[in-house]
C-alpha positions, 0 to 999 in steps of 0.5 A: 097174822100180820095185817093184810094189804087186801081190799078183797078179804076172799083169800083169807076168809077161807083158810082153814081154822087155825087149829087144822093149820099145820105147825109152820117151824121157821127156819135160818133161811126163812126170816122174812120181813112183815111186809113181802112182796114175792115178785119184788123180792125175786125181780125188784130186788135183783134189778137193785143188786146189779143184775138188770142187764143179765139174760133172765129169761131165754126162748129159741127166738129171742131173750129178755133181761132181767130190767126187760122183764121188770118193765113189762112186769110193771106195765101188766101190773098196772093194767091189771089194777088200772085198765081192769080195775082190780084190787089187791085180793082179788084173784086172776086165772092164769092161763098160758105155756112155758113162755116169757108173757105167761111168766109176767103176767104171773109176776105182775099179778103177784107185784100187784097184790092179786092172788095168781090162779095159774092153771095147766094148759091143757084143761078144758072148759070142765075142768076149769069151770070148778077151779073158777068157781072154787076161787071167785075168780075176778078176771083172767089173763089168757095166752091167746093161743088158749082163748077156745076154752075160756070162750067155751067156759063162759059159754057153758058155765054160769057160776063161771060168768057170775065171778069171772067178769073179764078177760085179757089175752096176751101174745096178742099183737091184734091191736083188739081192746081185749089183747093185752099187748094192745094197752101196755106201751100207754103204762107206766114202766114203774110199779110200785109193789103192793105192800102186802104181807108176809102171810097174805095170799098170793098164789092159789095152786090146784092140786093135778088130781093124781086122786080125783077132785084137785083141791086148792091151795094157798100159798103165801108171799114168804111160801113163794121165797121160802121154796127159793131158799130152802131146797135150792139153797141146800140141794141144788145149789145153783149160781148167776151163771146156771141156764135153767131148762125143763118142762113142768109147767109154770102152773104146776109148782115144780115148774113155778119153782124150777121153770122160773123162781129158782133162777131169779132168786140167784140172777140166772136165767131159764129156758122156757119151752112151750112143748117139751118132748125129749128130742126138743128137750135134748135139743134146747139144752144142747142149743142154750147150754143149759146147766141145770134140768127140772123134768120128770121121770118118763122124760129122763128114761126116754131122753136116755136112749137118744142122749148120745145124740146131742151135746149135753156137755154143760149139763151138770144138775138134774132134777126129777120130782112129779113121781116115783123115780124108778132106780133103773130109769136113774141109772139109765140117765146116769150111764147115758150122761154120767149125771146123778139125778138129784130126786125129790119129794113134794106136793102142791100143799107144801109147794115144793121138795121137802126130801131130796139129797145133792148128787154126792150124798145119793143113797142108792134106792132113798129119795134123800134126807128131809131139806134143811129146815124141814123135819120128817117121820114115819108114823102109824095111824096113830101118828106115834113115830115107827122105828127105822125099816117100818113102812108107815105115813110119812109125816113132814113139815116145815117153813110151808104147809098145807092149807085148802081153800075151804075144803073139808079134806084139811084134816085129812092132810094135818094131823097134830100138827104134821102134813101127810101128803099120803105116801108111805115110807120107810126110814133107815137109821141114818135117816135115808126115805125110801119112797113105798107107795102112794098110800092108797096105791099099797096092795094087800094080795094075800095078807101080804102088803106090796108097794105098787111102785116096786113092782113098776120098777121091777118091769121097767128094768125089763127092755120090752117095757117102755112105761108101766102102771100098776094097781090091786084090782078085786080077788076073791081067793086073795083079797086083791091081786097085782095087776101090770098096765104094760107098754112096749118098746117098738118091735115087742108083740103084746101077747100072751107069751109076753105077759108070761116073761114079764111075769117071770121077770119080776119073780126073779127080780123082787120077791116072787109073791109080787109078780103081777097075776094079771098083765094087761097092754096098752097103747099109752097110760093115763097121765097128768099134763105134769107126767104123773101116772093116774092109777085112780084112772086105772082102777076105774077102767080108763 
């Protein structure tokens, strides 16, 4: 490893041993310097290129220019070293929605050699309290919109206030010495850019516990613009004239990607919605022209029916990761906007999508091929590779990889090498993925083995469903049994007599020894604050 511009050596302390690293191959696009600074790369650099003058960021109420947003990156960066005094390693809580001050205070914290701990809007003190103590949290910035549970946090938590020794709450003109906006028109609008390196920490991204306890992972300064040059680059191909627009959340990975470093990376601009439900998701796309969607697959399935609604003339690319992309919802958002959804596949731990395909190479049923400059397989438990059509682990990796901050779950995720992010697929001998299961989501019903995922999709093409989940749940005669989470569409009667269609439904539909045995309706599921289904919440009963 290069050496570190870190006073605070906490990040680097704690990463794994260097044998339970994965293989990190780097590829063409990912040749970095020794010396990287993520956020100069993505908006120094850009201001230098010429696009200082160019809309970077849009809201319905006002937009911010790419030399806007570098000055006031650089007045929080110095607020952070100087008014808070912190130095580069230590590591900031971010907490804020999809709007442009959490998205500088994410940047500044990177500029300024901090280590970023961006965190979901909606956690609570409880949740929180792990991730703070997990990371030694030094400081955090906070949407003052937020403040109740962090307030609550350092009333509650002790081994919170032991590490978490200040905060700054932006989007706040109170005038209060702890709002942020109060100190920074005295900073300097020029920050000179920490001169870390490539590999030192920059961002602490916790996994959105689809499986329980969120585990922490590191991510370094070339991670940050190697997610910029590799699935963009190859997949979505987008250029200074795209308008960004989606709702992940700039905490989650696919939102920091798409919601904000993707189109800095080529000088466009994003749309950044604090709520997205898809009537304002339609309607922000419609009022900002946007070209380019990131969202998730509920969202698209829902924004389908009320397309014909609004005009979505400038939309040309449509991006879906989080979860399984069911090929009905696909094809529903196709027939409603003539737009191929470009799916993927990725994890926290590799930081973005490793498998997608560009919308003229789309394999009905496949999620994609792997992304230039990562390699993907399907193994047995052995991690000996499966020949084409045997579901197995999928197996990647590439220019990112897995690291947990100090977690003995790493050797669950690297193997000789590999990342597993604990999905099973198949291969077909052109090297198409088709997405299972999660792994710990495949069912054996009888000595058969059935993807719950499959399943799911099959309901979904019913018209009485409006969302599904489905887990095995305890048989004595088969071992387990296929039971359905159901929610209908308005106007369907959750009774026995339903239950009974949408079993048949899916006899007819996939193979008859899938059907779910048991059929249960909900008024909602459990979801993620990112949209991903929580099946480990069903299983426990919630």
């Amino acid at each position: 490893m290069h050496p570190s511009a870190h006073v605070d050596t906490f990040a680097r302390d704690n990463l794994p041993p260097p044998e339970q690293w994965p293989e990190l191959p780097q590829s063409a696009d990912t040749q970095y310097p020794a010396r990287l600074n993520a956020a100069a790369e993505l908006l120094d650099r850009m201001v230098e290129r010429g696009f200082g003058d160019a809309i970077a960021l849009r809201t319905d109420d006002a937009a911010c220019t790419y030399y806007q947003l570098y000055v006031r990156v650089n007045q929080i960066a110095h607020a952070l070293r100087e008014r808070m005094g912190l130095v580069p390693g230590n590591r900031v809580l971010l907490r804020g929605t999809n709007n442009p001050m959490m998205a500088a205070c994410l940047l500044a914290t990177i500029k300024a050699g901090l280590v970023a701990v961006p965190t979901m809007p909606l956690l609570r003190a409880k949740d929180l309290a792990p991730v703070v103590a997990r990371a030694k949290v030094a400081a955090a910035l906070c949407d003052l919109q937020l403040r109740d549970e962090l307030d609550a946090l350092m009333r509650e938590s002790p081994s919170a206030r032991e590490t978490l020794k200040q905060a700054m709450f932006f989007n706040d003109g109170s005038g209060a010495p702890d709002a942020l906006e109060t100190h920074l028109p005295a900073m300097p609008t020029r920050f000179a850019a920490c001169d870390t390196a490539q590999d030192d920490v920059a961002l602490i991204a916790f996994t959105s516990g689809t499986t329980g306890t969120p585990k922490g992972t590191m991510h370094f300064h070339r991670d940050i613009v190697a997610m910029c040059d590799l699935f963009p680059r190859h997949v979505l191909r987008p250029g200074p004239d795209d308008v960004f627009c989606g709702t992940p959340p700039l905490a989650f990975t696919f939102g920091l990607g798409g919601m904000l470093c993707f189109p800095m990376r080529v000088g466009a601009s994003v749309v950044l919605l604090e709520r997205g439900t898809p009537e304002t998701l339609l309607g922000a796309i419609e009022r900002h022209r946007a070209s380019v969607l990131f969202t998730a697959p509920t969202m698209y399935r829902q924004m389908a029916a009320l397309a014909h609604r609004f005009d979505l003339s400038s939309l040309a690319k449509c991006v879906s990761a989080g979860e399984a992309l069911p090929d009905a919802t696909r094809q529903l958002w196709k027939q409603a906007t003539g737009i191929e959804i470009i799916d993927g596949i990725g994890s926290t731990e590799m930081i973005h999508i490793f498998i997608s395909s560009p919308p003229e190479a789309v394999r009905r049923g496949a999620i994609g091929k792997p992304v230039p400059g990562y390699e993907a397989r399907v193994v047995d438990a052995e991690m000996n590779e499966l020949p084409p059509g045997t579901a197995g682990k999928l197996a990647v990796k590439g220019p990112t990889g897995c690291r947990y901050l100090a977690d003995a779950r790493q050797p669950d995720y690297v193997k000789k090498g590999w990342n597993l992010p604990g999905d099973t697929f198949t291969m077909d001998a052109d090297g198409y993925f088709y997405y299972q299961a999660r792994s710990d989501d495949m069912i054996v019903s009888g000595g058969y083995n059935i993807a719950g995922p499959e399943v799911e999709a099959a309901l979904m093409l019913h018209e009485a469903v409006a969302e599904c989940g489905v887990i095995g749940v305890p048989d004595e005669e088969r071992g387990q049994i296929v039971k359905a989470f159901v929610v209908l569409e308005p106007g369907y009667e959750a009774d026995a007599a339903m239950a009974a269609t949408l079993q048949e439904f899916v006899k007819q539909t996939i193979a008859p020894y899938k059907y779910p045995r048991a059929v249960e309706f909900r008024e909602s599921l459990p979801r993620t604050e990112t949209g991903k289904l929580q099946r480990f919440r069903l299983r426990a009963g919630g």
